[in-house]
VOZARO-17245 format. One record per residue (C-alpha): residue number from 1; y, z, x; chain. Coordinates in steps of 0.001 Angstrom, whole numbers. Example, Ala and Ser with C-alpha at 12.3 -4.5 7.8 and 13.67 -1.06 7.14 Angstrom:
<recs>
[rec 1, [-4500, 7800, 12300], A] [rec 2, [-1060, 7140, 13670], A] 
</recs>
This chain:
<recs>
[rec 1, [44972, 37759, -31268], A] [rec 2, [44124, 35877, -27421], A] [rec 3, [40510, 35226, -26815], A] [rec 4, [40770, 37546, -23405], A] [rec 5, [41003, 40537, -25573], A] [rec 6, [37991, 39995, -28009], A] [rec 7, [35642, 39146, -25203], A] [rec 8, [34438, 41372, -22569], A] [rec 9, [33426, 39714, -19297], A] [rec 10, [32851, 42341, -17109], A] [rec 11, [29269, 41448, -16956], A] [rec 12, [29562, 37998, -16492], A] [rec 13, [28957, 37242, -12239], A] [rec 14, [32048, 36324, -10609], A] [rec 15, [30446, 33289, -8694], A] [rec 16, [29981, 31615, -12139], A] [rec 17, [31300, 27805, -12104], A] [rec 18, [32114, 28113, -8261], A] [rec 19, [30396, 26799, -5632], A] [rec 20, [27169, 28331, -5046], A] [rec 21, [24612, 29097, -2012], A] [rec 22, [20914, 30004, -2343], A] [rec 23, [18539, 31971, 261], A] [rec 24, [15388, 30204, 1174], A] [rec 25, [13174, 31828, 3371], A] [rec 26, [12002, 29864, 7054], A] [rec 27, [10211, 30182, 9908], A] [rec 28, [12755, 29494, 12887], A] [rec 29, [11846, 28016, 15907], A] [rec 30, [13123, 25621, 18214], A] [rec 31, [11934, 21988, 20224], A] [rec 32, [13904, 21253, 22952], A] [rec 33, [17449, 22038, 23312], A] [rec 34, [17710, 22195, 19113], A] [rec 35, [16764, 25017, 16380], A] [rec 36, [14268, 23820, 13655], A] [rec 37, [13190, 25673, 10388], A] [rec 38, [10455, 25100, 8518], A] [rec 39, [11040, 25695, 4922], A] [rec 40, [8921, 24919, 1459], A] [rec 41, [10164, 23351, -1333], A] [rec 42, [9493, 22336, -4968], A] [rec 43, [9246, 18656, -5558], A] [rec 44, [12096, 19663, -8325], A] [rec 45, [14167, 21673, -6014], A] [rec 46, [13919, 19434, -2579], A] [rec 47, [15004, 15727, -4591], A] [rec 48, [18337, 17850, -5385], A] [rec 49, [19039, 19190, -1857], A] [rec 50, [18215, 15835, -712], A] [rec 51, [20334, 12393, 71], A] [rec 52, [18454, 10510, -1730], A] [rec 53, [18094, 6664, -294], A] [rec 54, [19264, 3268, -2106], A] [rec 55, [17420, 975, -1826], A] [rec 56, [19992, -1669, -1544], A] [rec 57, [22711, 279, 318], A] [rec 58, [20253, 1395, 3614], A] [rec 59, [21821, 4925, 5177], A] [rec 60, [23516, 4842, 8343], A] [rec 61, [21226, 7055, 10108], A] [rec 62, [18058, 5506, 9151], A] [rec 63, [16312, 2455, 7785], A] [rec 64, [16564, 534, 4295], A] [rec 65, [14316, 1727, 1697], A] [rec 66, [11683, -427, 326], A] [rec 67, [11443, 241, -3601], A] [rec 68, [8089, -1541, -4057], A] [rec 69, [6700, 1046, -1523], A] [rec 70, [8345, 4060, -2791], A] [rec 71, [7462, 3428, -6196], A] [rec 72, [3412, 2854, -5405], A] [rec 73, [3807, 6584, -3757], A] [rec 74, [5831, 7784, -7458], A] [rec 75, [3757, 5831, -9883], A] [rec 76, [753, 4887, -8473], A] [rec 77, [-596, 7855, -6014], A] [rec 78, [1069, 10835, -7677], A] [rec 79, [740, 9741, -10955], A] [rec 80, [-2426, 8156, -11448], A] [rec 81, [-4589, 9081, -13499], A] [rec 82, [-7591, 9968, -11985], A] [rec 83, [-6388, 13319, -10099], A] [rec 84, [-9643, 14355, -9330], A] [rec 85, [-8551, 14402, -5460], A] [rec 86, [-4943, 15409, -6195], A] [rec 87, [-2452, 14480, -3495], A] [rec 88, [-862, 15124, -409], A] [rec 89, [2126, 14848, 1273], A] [rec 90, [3133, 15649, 5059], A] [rec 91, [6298, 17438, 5945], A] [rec 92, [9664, 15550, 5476], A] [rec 93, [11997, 16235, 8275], A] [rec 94, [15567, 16205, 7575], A] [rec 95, [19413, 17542, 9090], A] [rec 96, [22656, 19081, 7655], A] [rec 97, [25210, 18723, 9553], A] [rec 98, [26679, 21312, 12296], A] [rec 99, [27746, 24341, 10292], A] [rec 100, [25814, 23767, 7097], A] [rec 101, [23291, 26601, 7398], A] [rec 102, [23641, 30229, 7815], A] [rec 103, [21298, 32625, 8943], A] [rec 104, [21893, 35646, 6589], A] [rec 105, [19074, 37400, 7654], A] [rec 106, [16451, 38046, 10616], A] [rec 107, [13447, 39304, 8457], A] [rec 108, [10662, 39741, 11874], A] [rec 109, [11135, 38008, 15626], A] [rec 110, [7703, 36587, 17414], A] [rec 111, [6993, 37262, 20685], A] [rec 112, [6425, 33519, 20872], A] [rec 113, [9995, 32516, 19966], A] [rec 114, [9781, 32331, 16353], A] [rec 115, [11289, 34325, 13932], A] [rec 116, [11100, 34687, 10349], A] [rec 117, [14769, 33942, 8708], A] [rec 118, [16745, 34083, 5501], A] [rec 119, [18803, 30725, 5231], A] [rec 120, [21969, 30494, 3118], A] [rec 121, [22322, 26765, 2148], A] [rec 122, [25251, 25756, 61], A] [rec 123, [23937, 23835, -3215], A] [rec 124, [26844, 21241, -2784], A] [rec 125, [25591, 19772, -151], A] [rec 126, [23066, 16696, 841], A] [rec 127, [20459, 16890, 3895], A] [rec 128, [19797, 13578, 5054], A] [rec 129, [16572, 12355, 5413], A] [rec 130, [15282, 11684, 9395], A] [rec 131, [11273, 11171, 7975], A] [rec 132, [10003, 11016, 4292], A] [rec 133, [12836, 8549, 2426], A] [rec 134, [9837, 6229, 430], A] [rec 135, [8042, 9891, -457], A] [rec 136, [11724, 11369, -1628], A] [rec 137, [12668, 8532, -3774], A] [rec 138, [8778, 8214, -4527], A] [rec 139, [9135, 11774, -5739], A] [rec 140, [12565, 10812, -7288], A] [rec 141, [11095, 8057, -9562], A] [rec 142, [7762, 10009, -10570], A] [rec 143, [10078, 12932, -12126], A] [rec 144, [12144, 10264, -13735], A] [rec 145, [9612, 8099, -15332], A] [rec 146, [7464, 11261, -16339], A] [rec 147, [10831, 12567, -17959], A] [rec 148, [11978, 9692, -19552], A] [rec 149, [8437, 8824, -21284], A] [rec 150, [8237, 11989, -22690], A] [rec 151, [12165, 11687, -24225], A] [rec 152, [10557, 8016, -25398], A] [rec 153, [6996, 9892, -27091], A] [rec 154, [8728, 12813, -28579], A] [rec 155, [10913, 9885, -30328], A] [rec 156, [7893, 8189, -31174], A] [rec 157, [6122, 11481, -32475], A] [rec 158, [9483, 12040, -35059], A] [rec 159, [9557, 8714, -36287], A] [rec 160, [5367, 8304, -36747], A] [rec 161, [5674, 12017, -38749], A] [rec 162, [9179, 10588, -41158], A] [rec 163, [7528, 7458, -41406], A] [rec 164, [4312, 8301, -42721], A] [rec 165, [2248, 6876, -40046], A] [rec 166, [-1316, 7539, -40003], A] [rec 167, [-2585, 11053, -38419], A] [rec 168, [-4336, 9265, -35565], A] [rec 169, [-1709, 7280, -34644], A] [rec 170, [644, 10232, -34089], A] [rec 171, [-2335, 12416, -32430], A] [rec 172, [-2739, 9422, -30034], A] [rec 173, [1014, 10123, -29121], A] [rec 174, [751, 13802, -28557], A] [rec 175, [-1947, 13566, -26444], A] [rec 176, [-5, 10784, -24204], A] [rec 177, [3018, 13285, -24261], A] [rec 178, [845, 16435, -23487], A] [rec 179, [-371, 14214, -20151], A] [rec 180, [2910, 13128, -18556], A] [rec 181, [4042, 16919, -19400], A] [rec 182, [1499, 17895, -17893], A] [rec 183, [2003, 15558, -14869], A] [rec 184, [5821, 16392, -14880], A] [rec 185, [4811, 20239, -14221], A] [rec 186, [2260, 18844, -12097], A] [rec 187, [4474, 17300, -9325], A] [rec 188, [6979, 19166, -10237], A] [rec 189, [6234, 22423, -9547], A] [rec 190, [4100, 21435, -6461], A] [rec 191, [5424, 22090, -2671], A] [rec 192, [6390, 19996, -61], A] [rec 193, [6738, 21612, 3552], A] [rec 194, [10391, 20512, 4935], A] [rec 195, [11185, 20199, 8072], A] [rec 196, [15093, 21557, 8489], A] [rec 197, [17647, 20418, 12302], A] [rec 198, [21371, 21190, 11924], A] [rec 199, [22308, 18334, 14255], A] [rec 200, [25633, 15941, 13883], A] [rec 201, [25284, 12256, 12489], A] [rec 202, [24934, 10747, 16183], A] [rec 203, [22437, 12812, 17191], A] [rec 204, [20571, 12041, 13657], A] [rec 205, [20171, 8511, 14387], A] [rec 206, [18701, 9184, 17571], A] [rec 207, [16217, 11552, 16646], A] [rec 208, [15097, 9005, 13724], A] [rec 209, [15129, 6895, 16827], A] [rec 210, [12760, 9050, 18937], A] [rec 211, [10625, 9658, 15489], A] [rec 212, [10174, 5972, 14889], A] [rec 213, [9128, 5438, 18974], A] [rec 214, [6910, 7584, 19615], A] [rec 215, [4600, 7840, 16193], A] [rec 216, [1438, 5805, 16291], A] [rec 217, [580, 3958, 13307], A] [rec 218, [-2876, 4608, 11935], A] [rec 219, [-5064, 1253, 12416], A] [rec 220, [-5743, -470, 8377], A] [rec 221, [-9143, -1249, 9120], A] [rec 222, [-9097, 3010, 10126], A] [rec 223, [-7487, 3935, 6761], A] [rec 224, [-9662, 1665, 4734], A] [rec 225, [-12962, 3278, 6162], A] [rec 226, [-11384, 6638, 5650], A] [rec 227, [-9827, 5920, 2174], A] [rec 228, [-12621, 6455, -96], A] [rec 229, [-10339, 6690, -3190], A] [rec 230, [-10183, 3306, -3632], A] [rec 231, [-12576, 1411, -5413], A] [rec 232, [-12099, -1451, -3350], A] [rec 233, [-12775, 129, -143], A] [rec 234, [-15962, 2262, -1483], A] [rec 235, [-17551, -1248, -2255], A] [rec 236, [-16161, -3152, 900], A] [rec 237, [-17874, 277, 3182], A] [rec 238, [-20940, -349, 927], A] [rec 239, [-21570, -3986, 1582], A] [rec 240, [-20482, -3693, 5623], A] [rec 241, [-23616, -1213, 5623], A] [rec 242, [-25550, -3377, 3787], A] [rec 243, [-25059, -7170, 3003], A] [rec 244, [-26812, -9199, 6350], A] [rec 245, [-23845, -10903, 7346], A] [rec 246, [-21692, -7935, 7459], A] [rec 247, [-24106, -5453, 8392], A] [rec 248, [-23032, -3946, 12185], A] [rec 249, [-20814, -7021, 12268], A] [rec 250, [-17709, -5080, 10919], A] [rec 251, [-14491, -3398, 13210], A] [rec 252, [-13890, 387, 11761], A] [rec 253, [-10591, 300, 13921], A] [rec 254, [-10883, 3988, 15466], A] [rec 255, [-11471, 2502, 18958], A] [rec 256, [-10193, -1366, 18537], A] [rec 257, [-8342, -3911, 16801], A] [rec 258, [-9811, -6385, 15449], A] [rec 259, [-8691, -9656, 17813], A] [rec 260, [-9879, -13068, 18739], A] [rec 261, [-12381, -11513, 21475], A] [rec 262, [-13666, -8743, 19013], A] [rec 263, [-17285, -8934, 19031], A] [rec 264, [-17160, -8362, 15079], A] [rec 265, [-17215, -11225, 12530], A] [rec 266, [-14498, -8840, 10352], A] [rec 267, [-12303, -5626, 10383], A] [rec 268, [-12900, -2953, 7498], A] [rec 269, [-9360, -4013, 6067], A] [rec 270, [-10479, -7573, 5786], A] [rec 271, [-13705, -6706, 4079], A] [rec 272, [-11338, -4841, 1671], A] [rec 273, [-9391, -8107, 1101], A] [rec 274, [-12308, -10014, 31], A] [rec 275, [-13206, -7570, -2348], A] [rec 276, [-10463, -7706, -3883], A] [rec 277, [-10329, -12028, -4252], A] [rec 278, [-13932, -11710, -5774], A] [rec 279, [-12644, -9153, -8213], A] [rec 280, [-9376, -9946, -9071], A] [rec 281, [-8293, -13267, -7356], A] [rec 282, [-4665, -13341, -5878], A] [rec 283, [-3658, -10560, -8305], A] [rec 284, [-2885, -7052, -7786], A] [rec 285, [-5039, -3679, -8539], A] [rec 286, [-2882, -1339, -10828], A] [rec 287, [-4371, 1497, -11756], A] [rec 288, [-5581, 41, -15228], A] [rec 289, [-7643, -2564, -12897], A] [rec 290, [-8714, -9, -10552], A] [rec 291, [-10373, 2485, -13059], A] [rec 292, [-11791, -522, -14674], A] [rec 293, [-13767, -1809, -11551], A] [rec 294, [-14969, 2055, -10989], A] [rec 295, [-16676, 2283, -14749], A] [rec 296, [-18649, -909, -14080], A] [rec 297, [-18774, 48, -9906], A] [rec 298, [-22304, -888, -9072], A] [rec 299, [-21956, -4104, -11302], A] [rec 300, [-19058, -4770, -9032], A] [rec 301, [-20419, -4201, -6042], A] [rec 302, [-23465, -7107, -6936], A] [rec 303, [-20999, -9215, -7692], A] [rec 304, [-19521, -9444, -4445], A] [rec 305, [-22535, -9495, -2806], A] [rec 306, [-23179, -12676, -4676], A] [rec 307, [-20470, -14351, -2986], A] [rec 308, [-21121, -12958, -97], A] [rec 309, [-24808, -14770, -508], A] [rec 310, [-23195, -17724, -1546], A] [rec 311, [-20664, -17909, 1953], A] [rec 312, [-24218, -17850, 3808], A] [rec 313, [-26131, -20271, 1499], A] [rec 314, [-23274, -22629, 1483], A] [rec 315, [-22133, -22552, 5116], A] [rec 316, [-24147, -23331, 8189], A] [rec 317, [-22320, -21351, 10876], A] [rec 318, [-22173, -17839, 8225], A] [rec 319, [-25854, -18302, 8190], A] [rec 320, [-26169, -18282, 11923], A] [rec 321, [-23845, -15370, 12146], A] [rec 322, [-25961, -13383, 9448], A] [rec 323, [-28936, -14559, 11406], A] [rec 324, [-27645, -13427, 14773], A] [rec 325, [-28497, -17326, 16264], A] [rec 326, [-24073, -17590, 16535], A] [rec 327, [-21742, -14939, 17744], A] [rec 328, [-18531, -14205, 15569], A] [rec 329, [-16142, -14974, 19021], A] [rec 330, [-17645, -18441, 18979], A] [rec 331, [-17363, -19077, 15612], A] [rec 332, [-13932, -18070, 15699], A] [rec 333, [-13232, -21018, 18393], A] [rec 334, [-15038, -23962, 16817], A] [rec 335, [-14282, -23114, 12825], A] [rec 336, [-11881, -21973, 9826], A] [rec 337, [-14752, -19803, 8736], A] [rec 338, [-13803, -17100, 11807], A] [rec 339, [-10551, -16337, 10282], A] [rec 340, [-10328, -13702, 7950], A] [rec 341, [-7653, -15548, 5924], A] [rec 342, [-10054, -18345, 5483], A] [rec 343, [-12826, -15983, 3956], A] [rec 344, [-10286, -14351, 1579], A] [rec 345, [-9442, -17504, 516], A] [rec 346, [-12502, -18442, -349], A] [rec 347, [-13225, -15063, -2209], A] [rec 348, [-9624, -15693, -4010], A] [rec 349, [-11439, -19343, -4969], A] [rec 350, [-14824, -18121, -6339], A] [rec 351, [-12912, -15247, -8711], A] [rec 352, [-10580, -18112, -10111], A] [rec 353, [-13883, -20605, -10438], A] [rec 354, [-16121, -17902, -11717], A] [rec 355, [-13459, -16232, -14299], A] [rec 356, [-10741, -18649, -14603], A] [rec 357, [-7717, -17519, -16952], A] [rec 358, [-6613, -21054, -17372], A] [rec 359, [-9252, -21913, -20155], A] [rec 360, [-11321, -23996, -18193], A] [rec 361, [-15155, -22976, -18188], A] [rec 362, [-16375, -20549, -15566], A] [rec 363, [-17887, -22512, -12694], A] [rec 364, [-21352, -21734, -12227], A] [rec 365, [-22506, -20268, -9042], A] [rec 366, [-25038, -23452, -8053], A] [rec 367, [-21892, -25519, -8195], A] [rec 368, [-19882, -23049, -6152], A] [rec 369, [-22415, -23118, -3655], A] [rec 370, [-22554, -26457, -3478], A] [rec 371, [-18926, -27102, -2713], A] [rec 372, [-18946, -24752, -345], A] [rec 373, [-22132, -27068, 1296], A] [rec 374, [-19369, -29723, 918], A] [rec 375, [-16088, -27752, 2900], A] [rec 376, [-18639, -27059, 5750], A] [rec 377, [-17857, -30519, 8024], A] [rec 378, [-14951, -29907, 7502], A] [rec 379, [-14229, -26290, 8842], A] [rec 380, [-14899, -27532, 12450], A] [rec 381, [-11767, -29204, 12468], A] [rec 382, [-10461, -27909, 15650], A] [rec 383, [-8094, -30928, 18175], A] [rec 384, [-6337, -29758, 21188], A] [rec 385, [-2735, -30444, 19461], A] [rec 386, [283, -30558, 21592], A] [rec 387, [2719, -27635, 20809], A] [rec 388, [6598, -28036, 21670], A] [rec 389, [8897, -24790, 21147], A] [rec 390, [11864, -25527, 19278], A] [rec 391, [13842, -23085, 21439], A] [rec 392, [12941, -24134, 25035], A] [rec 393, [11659, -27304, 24663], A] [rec 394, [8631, -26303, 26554], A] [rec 395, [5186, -27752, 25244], A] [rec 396, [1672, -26359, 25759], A] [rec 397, [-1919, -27541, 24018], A] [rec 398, [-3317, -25486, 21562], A] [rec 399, [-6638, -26122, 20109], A] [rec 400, [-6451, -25924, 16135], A] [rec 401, [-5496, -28044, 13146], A] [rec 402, [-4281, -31287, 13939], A] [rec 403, [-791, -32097, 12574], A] [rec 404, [-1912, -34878, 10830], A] [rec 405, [-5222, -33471, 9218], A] [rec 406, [-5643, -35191, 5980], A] [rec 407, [-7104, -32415, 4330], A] [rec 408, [-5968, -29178, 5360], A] [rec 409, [-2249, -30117, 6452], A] [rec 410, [-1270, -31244, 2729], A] [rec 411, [-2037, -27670, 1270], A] [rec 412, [1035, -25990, 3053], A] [rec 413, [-739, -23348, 4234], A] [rec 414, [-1387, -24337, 8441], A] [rec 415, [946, -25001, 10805], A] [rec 416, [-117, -27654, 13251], A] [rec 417, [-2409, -25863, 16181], A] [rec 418, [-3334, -22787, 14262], A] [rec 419, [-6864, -21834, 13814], A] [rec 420, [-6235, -20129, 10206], A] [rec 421, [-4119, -20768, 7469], A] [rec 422, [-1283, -18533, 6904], A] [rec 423, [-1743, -14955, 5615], A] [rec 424, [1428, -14805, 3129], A] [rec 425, [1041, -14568, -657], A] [rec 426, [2472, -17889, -841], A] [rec 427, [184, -19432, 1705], A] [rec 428, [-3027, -18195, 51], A] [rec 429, [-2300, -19101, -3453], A] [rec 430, [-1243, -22604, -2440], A] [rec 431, [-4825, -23345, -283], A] [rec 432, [-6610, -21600, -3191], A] [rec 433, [-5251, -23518, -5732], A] [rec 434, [-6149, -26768, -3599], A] [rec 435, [-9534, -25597, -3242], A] [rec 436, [-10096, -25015, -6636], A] [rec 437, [-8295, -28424, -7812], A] [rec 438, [-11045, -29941, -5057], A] [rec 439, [-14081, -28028, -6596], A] [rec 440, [-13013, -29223, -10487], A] [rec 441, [-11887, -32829, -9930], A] [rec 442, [-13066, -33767, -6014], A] [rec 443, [-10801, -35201, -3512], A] [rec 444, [-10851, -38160, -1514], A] [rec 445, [-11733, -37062, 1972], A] [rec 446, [-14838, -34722, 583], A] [rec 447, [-16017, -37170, -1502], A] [rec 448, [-15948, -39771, 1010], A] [rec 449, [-17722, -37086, 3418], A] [rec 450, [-20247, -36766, 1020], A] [rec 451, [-21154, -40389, 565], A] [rec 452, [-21267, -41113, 4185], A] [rec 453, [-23431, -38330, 4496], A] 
</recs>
């Protein structure tokens, strides 16, 4: 007997393992010469619709993804686990191409030019991304990792039960499981507004184009004043409210950028940094770290206040500042101290002296204060130094760090003229590491300082 004549599949819909289209309602209206619609999508459903971006293959039609960046937006923002603030995300804006969407139904028309639509989208195809690629693959790797951990605990639960484990250890796993289920439902089955152009692939990369000129990026120093969420940046807006050097001394950013004729001593962002290289040195603030500092916040906040004390007991020209006797743009032209760089640094030095992880014994903060007194000569170390461009040949004076300064130049981290030492990773691990090496065993040109003096 066939299998067609034992099974009836009159019931079964005729579109099954074809090709398929879904309806999603939109509001239609249009900028320009082009028709937009505005549509809203799960998390779930909008990383399938989506071309989602490599990060080592960049799309033709926009820029190369960073993974680092989309990967803080998946791991560390929507999945971290103090929610009490949730998240958000703004609309991503993305294109088929010509002929991709259907309108299969005109539901109201505005008297304003919108309309509210039925679109028929074919599930075989990709929209490409013209805003939002680090939040789509950021959204891409949150589902993953929440899906894959809880494939790895529900392993871990079946073994610890066969095994014999103790009851607490497998209750410890089911109530890690129970959270990232409860975090893949989470993001999930959460929204995201989309943004929808039917527009070919030249006119794609010029929108992205037009997107990319015309959006103005929000100031750091801005974002850190309004980001309360961090840790970092509730202490940092504490102390520029309170500590006497920082106090009505520090650039918010809403109306200016911080620059070498700001009447500030620091920006907001900067006051960030040097929280963070009092509490954490060089080192990054993962979300273990973060919730960490915010048990113990108060405690955290003293402690950076202490080195703040400590810049304005050791240094001369921070005490003036604090004092009001020197203004910030004049300290910025005679010493290292105006940089911000410099200060970080410095904050970077006293969390490796004061908690060292290299088993040498924590510094204390007399000492610290004391080489600081010592550094102070030599933070006026501006020269006029003649400056030749490589390219031109052309030469101008600059007035900075000489090229052949015998104790700045041999830490890597200045280039001859400059009036702060370079703000890389690499540059502020090598000066720090000097600095300590200098506050442990001494060096030549301090110690010589201090005997003439």
């Amino acid at each position: 007997m066939s299998l067609e004549s034992t099974i009836d599949t009159s019931s079964v819909p005729v579109d099954v393992g074809v090709s398929r289209t879904v309806e999603i309602p939109a509001t239609r209206y249009r900028q320009g010469d082009r028709t937009f619609y505005s549509v809203t999508l799960s998390v779930a459903d909008l990383i399938k619709v989506l071309e989602l971006p490599d990060p080592h293959k960049p799309l033709e039609d926009n820029r190369v993804v960073q993974e680092t960046r989309a990967r803080a937006f998946g791991l560390e923002y929507l999945l971290r686990d103090d929610d009490r603030h949730g998240w958000i995300c703004p609309p991503m804006i993305v294109r088929a191409d010509p002929g991709e969407l259907a309108v299969a139904n005109v539901i109201h028309e505005f008297g304003n030019g919108t309309a509210w639509v039925v679109l028929q989208v074919s599930m075989t195809l990709a929209w490409r991304i013209l805003d939002g690629q680090h939040r789509a693959l950021g959204f891409d790797i949150a589902i993953k990792h929440c899906t894959e951990r809880i494939r790895d605990l529900r392993d871990a639960i079946r073994k610890s039960e066969s095994n014999g484990q103790p009851a607490e250890a497998t209750a410890a796993l089911r109530k890690e499981l129970d959270s990232f289920e409860h975090k893949l439902r989470s993001v999930g089955d959460s929204h995201v507004s989309t943004t929808l152009v039917e527009a070919s692939r030249d006119a794609g990369k010029q929108m992205f184009v037009d997107i990319a000129r015309n959006a103005k990026g929000v100031n750091p120093d801005f974002t850190t004043v309004l980001d309360q969420r961090s840790v970092v940046h509730r202490i940092a807006m504490e102390l520029a409210g309170s500590h006497p050097l920082l106090k009505d001394r520090v650039e918010h950013g809403q109306r200016a950028r911080m620059s070498k004729t700001n009447p500030n001593l620091l920006g907001a962002k900067a006051v960030a940094d040097i929280v963070h290289g009092v509490l954490v040195g060089s080192g990054r603030v993962g979300r273990r770290k973060e919730m960490e500092i915010a048990r113990n916040e108060s405690a955290s906040a003293k402690r950076v206040s202490e080195f703040l004390d400590t810049l304005v007991a050791g240094f001369e020209d921070l005490r003036l500042v604090a004092s009001g006797e020197l203004e910030p743009v004049a300290l910025r032209e005679e010493s290292l101290l105006g940089s911000a760089t410099m200060l970080r640094v410095l904050a970077v030095v006293w969390h490796d002296l004061r908690d060292p992880d290299d088993g040498a014994k924590p510094t204390p903060v007399g000492e610290i204060e004391e080489f600081f007194r010592s550094l102070a000569p030599f933070m006026r170390a501006f020269h006029d130094v003649e400056i030749t461009d490589p390219v031109t040949g052309a030469t101008e004076t600059q007035r900075g760090i000489a090229p052949d300064d015998p104790l700045w130049m041999p830490t890597n981290a200045f280039r001859p003229g400059a009036k702060a030492p370079g703000a890389t990773q690499g540059a502020i691990k090598d000066l720090s590491r000097a600095m300590i090496r200098w506050a442990r065993s001494g060096s030549p040109h301090l110690d010589a300082a201090a005997a003439d003096g």
